[in-house]
C-alpha positions in Angstrom: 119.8 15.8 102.8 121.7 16.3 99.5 122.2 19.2 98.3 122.2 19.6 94.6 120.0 22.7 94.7 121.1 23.7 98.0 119.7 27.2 98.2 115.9 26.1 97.2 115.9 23.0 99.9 117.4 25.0 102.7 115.1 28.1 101.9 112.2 25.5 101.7 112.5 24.1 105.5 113.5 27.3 106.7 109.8 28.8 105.7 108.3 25.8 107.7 109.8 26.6 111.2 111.5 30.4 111.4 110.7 34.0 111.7 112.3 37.2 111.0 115.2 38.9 112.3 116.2 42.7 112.7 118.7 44.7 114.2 120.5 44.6 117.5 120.0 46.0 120.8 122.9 45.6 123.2 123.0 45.9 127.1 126.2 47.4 126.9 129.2 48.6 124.8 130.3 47.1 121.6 133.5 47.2 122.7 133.1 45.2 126.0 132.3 41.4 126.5 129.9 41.6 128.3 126.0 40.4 127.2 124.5 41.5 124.2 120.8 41.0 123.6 119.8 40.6 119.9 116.2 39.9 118.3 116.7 37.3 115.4 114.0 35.0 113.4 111.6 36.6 115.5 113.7 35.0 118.8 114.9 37.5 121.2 118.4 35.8 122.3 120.8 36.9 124.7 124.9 36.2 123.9 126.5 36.7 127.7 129.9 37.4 126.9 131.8 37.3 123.6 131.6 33.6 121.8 134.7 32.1 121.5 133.8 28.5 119.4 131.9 29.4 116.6 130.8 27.4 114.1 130.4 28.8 111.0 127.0 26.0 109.4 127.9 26.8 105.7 130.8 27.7 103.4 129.0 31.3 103.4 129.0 31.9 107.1 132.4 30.5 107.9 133.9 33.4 105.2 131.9 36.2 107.0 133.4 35.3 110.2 137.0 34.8 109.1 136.3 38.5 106.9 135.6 39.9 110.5 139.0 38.6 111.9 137.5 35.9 113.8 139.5 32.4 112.6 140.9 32.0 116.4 137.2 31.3 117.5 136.4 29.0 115.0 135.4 25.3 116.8 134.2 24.2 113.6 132.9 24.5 110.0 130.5 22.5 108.4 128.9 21.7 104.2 132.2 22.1 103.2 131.3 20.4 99.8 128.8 22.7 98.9 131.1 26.0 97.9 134.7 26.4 98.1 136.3 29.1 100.4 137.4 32.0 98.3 141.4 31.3 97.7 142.2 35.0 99.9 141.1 33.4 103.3 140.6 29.4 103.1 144.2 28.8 104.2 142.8 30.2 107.3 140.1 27.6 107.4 142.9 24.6 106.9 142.8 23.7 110.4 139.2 24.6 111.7 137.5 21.0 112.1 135.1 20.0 109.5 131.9 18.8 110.8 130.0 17.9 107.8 130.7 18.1 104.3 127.1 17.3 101.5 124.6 18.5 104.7 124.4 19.9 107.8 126.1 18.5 110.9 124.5 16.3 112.9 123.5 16.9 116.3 126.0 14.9 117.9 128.5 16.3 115.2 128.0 20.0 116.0 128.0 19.1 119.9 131.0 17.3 120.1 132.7 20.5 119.4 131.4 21.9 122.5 130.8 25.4 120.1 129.1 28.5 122.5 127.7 30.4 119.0 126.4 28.6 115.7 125.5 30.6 112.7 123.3 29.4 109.6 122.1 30.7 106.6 118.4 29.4 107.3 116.5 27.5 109.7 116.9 24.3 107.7 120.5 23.5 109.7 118.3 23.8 113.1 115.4 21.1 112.2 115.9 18.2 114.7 113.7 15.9 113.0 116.2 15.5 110.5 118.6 15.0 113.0 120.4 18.3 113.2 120.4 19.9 116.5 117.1 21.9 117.0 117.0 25.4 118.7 115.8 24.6 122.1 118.5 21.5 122.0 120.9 24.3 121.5 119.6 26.8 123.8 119.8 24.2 126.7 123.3 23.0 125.8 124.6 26.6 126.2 124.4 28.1 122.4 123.2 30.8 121.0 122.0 30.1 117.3 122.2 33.2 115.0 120.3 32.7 111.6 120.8 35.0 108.6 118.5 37.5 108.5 117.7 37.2 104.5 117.0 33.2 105.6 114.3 34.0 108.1 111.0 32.5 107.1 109.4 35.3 107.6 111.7 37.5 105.5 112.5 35.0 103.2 110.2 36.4 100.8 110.7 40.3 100.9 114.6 39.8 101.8 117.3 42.2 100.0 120.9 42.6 99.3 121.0 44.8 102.1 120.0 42.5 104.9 123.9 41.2 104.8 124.5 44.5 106.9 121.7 43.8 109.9 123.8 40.5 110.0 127.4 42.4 110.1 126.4 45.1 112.2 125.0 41.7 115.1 128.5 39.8 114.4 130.0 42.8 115.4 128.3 43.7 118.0 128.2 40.0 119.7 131.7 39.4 118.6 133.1 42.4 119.8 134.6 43.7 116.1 132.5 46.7 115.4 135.1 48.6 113.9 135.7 45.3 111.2 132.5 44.7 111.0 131.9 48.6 110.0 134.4 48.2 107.2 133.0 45.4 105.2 129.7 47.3 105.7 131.3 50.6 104.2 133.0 48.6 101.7 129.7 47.1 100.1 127.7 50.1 100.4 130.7 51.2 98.3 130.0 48.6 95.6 126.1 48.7 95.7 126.8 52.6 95.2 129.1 52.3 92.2 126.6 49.6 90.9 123.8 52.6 91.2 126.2 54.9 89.4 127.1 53.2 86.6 123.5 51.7 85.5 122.0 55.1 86.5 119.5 55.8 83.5 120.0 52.4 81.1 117.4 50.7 80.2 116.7 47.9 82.4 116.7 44.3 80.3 114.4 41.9 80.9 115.5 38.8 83.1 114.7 35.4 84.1 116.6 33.7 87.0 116.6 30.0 87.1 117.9 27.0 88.7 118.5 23.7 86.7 118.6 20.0 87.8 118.4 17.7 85.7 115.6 19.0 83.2 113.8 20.8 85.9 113.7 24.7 85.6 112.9 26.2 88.8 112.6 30.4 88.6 113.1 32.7 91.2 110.5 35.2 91.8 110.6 36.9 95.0 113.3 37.4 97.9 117.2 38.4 97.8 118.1 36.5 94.5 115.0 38.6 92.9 116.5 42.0 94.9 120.0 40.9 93.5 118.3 41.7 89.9 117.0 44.6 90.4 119.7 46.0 92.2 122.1 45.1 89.0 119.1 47.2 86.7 117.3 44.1 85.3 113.5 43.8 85.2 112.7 40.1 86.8 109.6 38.9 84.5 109.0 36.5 87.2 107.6 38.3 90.9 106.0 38.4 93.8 102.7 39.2 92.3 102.8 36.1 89.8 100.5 33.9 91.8 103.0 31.2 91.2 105.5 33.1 93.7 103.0 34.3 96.1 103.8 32.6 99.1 107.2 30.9 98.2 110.3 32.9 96.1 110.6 30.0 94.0 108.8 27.8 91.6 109.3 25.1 89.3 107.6 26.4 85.9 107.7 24.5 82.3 110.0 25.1 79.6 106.8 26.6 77.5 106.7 29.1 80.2 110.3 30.4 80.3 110.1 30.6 76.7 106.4 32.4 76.7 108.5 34.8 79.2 111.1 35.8 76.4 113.5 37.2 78.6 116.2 39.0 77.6 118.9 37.5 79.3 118.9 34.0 81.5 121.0 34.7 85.2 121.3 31.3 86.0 123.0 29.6 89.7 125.5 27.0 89.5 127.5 24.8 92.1 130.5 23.5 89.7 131.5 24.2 86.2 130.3 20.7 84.9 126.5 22.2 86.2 127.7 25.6 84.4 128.2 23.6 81.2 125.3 21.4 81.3 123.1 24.0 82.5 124.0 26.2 79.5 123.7 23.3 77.1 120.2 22.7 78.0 119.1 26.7 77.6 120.8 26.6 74.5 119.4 23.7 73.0 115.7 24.2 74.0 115.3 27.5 73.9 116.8 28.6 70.6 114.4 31.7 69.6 114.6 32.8 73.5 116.0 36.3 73.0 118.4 35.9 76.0 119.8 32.4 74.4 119.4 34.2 70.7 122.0 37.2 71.6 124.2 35.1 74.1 123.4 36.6 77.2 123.5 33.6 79.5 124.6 34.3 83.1 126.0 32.3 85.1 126.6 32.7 88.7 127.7 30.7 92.1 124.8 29.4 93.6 126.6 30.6 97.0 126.6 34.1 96.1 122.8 33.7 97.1 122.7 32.5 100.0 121.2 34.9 102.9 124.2 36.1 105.0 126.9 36.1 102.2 129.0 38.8 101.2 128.5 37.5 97.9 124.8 38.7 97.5 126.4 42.0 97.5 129.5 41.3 94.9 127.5 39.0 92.5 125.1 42.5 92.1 128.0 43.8 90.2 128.7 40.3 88.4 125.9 40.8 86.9 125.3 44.8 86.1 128.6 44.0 84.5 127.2 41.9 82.0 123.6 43.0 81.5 124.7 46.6 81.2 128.3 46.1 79.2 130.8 49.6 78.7 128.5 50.6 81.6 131.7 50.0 84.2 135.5 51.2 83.7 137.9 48.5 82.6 
């Protein structure tokens, strides 16, 4: 399946088929290898000793588990196309295999790797009929599947920044790397807190978040890209109770209804900078006397920042406080 608006497709099949997840319970130590029993997507699974062929099923979950010192059990990485490593740790990627590249792996693909853990942002990677390898496929091969909690279907629509950490604090756990896994959690609450710090009494701005392809405007109105907002003090003018995001965080809408909205600033995703620059074009030139295109306050941010179980949801919350609430932050 191509993946030119890779977050909305993924989330899309992932609320057909998957549940919610939530926070570990293990049979024994963190610090031993031996089984650790985890509910996740509403699946209670049991990992029986520590994994040591992962696969990480996007660009997003192949950085968390080389961030958690975990590059020796990589077996394999997979939609390599869709984001680039960041340049700190993809030289530790150069030799992991790459499974797929525009879409997920295919059954045989992922298999043939012989990988004992999987992890994907969404249920999407785990849909047989499109070919991929399905979770009971998995289960009687030997796997254990872990999807992001944020991608659950059943949490895919009240999801926040902070589910990143339920997914740190289970990688640790299984993976045996509580201590690492402690740090990166101490290290974003760090950021979310200087984020809260610095915004602490501004007026919140008015924001619409969108996704272009082509001409179509799709807005995001519920879930962790609508969480990222408010948790960088803007005021989404698209939510949950707009009947139009009701049961799914995103919507195609017209171009008479983002300008109706008048937002004051436009935090749009992007997967390249020719998508930047035509995406920017396009506000530009149809929405002239929108206020956010008026006084320049276009964002634009890397579609992979919002993808459940990223890091990034957590650093693209300051990307964009820093820009909706300018002289807010020290230089």
């Amino acid at each position: 399946m191509p993946r030119t608006a890779p977050l909305i497709a993924l989330a899309l099949g992932a609320t057909l088929v998957a549940g919610c997840g939530s926070a570990v319970t293990p049979n024994a130590s963190p610090d031993t290898a031996q089984a650790v029993t985890i509910t996740n997507c509403d699946r209670q699974i049991s990992v029986p000793s520590t994994p040591a062929a992962a696969v990480g099923l996007s660009p997003s979950q192949t950085e968390l588990l080389l961030r958690l010192g975990l590059a020796d059990k990589l077996a394999g990485q997979a939609q390599t196309d869709t984001a680039p490593l960041p340049a700190d740790i993809a030289a530790q990627a150069a030799a992991v295999p790459v499974l797929s590249e525009s879409g997920p792996p295919s059954r045989e693909q992922l298999l043939n790797v012989k990988p004992d853990f999987v992890f994907s942002p969404t249920m999407y990677e785990f849909t047989a009929e499109q070919g991929f390898a399905g979770l009971d496929q998995l289960a009687q091969a030997g796997v254990t599947a872990y999807i992001a909690t944020g991608g659950c279907a059943q949490r895919r629509m009240t999801g926040t920044v902070e589910d990143i950490f339920t997914d740190l604090d289970n990688l640790g756990r299984i993976f045996a790397v509580p201590d690492r896994a402690g740090t990166l959690i101490a290290q974003s609450r760090a950021t979310l807190s200087e984020v809260d710090t610095a915004i602490a009494g501004r007026a919140k701005p008015t924001v619409a978040q969108v996704y272009l392809e082509g001409t179509t405007v799709t807005a995001i109105g519920a879930g962790i890209e609508y969480d990222i907002i408010r948790r960088a003090g803007g005021n989404n003018v698209f939510s949950p109770q707009d009947p139009r995001f009701a049961k799914f965080f995103a919507a195609q809408i017209t171009p008479e209804a983002l300008a109706a909205a008048d937002p004051q600033a436009i935090v749009f995703a992007v997967n390249s900078p020719e998508h930047e620059q035509a995406t920017r074009d396009y506000l530009t030139r149809t929405f002239p006397n929108v206020t956010a295109v008026r006084e320049g306050r276009l964002i634009a941010i890397d579609a992979a920042d919002t993808y459940p179980g990223t890091l990034g949801n957590v650093s693209v919350v300051r990307e964009i406080a820093q820009q909706l609430h300018p002289g807010a932050f020290a230089s």
